[in-house]
N, C-alpha and C positions, 0 to 999 in steps of 0.2 A: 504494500500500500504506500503510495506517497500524498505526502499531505502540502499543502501552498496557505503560506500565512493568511486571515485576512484584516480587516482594518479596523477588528476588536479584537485587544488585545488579550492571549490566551486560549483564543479560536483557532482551529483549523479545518479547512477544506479539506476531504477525500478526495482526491480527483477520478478513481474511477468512479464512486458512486454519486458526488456531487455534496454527500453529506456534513453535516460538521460535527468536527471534534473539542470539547475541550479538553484543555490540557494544562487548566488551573490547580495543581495541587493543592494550594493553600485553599480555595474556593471550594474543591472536595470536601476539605479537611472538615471546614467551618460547616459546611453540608450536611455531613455525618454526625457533627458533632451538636449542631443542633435537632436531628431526628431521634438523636439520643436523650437530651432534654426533654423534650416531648415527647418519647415514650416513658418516659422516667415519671413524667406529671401527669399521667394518664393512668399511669400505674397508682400510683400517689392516692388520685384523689379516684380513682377505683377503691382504693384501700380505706380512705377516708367515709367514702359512701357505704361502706360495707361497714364500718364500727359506727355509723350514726343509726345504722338499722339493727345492729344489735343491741346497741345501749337505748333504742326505742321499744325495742319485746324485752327487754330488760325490767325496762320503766314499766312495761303493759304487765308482766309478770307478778311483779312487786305493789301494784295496784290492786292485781283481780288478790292476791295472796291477801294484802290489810283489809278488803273488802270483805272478806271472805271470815273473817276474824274478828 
């Protein structure tokens, strides 16, 4: 494959396919590193949403139990 600069920098042309490449590592980098952020806070506030529903059947628990008493 050969590639031809173009007039963004970090870009290149495939010339047989016509396609472009880039070839920003740092831009990668930052890429990756924020798709990891965001899965990380998705995770998080998955985590988050799953103890505000426990500590609510928790609450519901401890309610029907003193009603009950």
């Amino acid at each position: 494959m050969m590639y031809e600069k173009t007039e963004k920098a970090g870009l290149l042309r495939d010339t047989s396919s016509g396609g472009i490449v880039n070839n920003d590592d740092a831009a990668l980098k930052a890429y990756k590193l924020k798709k990891e952020q965001s899965r990380l806070i998705k995770e998080n506030n998955d985590r988050i949403t799953k103890i505000e529903n426990d500590i609510s059947e928790i609450k519901k628990l401890i309610s029907e139990h003193l009603s009950n008493n």
